[in-house]
N, C-alpha and C positions, 0 to 999 in steps of 0.2 A: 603480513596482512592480518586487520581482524575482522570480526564480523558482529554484525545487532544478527542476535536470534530471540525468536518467541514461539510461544505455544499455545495455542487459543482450542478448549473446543467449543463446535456451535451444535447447538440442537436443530436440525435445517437438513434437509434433502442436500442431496452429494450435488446433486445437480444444479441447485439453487446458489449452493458456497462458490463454487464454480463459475455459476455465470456472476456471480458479483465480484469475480475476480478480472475474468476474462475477459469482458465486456466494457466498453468507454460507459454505457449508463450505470454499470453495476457499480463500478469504482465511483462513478460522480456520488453514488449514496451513501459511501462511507470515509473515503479519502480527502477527496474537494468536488465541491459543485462546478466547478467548472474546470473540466475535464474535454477535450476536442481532441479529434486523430481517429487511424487506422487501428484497430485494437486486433487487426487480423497478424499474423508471423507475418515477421520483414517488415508491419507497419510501425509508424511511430504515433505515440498518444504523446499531448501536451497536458500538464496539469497544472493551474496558476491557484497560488495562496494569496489570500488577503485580509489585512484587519480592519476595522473603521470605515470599508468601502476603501481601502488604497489596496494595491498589489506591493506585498512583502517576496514577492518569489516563484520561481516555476522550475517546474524540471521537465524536460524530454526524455521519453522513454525508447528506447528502440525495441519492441517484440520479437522476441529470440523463441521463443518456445511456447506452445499450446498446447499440451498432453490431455483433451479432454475428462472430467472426472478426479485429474490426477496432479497437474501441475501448471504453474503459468512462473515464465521465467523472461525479466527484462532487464535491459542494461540501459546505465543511465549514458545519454550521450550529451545533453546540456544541464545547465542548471548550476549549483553551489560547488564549488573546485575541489571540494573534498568527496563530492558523489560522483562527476566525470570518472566513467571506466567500471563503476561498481557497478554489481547486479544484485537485483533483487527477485527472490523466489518466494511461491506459494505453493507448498508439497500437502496435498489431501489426503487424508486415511482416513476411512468410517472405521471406525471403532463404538459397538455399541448403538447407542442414540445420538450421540453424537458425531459429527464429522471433525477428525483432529488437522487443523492447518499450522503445518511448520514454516514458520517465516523465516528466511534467512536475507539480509541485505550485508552483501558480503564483498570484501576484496577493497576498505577503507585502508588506507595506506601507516596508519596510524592511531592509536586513541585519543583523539583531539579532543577539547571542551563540548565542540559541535557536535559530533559523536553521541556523549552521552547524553545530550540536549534529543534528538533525533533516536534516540534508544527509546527517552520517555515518550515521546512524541509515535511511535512506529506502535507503542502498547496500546495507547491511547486511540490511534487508529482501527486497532485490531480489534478494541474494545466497543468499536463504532459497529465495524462490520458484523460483529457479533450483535449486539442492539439491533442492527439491520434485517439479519435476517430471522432472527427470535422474535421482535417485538414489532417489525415494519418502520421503526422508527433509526434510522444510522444520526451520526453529530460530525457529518462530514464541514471542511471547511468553507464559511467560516462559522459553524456554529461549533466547533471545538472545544474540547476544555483548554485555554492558554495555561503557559506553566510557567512562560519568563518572558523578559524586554524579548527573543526571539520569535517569542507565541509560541 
């Protein structure tokens, strides 16, 4: 198995990083604007991408874990066949002025092409949330930076 890890810190209340984790509207501000579902443990959120006004993609999350302050941890249960079964984590540490979030999306079966396409794609996100909470502004989808024919 491998895994996309990153490391972002945000200048942002622990509380604040947290709920734009935790939460179906926090994710809609940096992830994708359209974002629907139970964002509570045992719920599932849905999250649909798209380009030009068409839908390129969705994944279904299942919420495994809410560690308030601490962590938010999901497993994908639909969506693109090489992310069925993975999960993906948000582990918070205030260090300083900053709040450090360790991202892990973990448990890909292999390092496919897709992979390191969703590597850049997962930075670029991380890089939203951070704009989100520093500046009030995130570049959730679709206002994304595209990087290929995959967006």
């Amino acid at each position: 198995m491998v895994d996309i890890l990153h490391r972002v810190g945000i200048k942002a209340p622990l509380n604040e990083v947290y709920k734009a984790l935790a939460t179906r509207d926090g994710v809609a501000g940096w992830w994708t604007n359209t974002t629907e579902g139970d964002a509570s443990v045992g719920g599932t959120l849905t999250f649909r991408f798209s380009a030009n006004g068409v839908e390129i993609g969705h994944m279904v999350m299942k919420v495994l874990a809410l560690e308030p302050n601490e962590r938010v941890l999901w497993q994908t249960i639909d969506g693109p066949a090489e992310w069925i079964g993975t999960q993906i984590s948000f582990e918070l540490r205030q260090e300083g002025e900053h709040v450090l979030v360790h991202f892990k999306h973990q448990g890909w079966s292999e390092p496919v092409e897709f992979m390191h396409h969703c590597s850049t794609k997962w930075a670029i996100f991380l890089m939203s949330l951070k704009s989100l909470l520093e500046t009030g502004r995130g570049a959730a989808n679709p206002n994304d930076i595209k990087i290929d024919n995959w967006n």
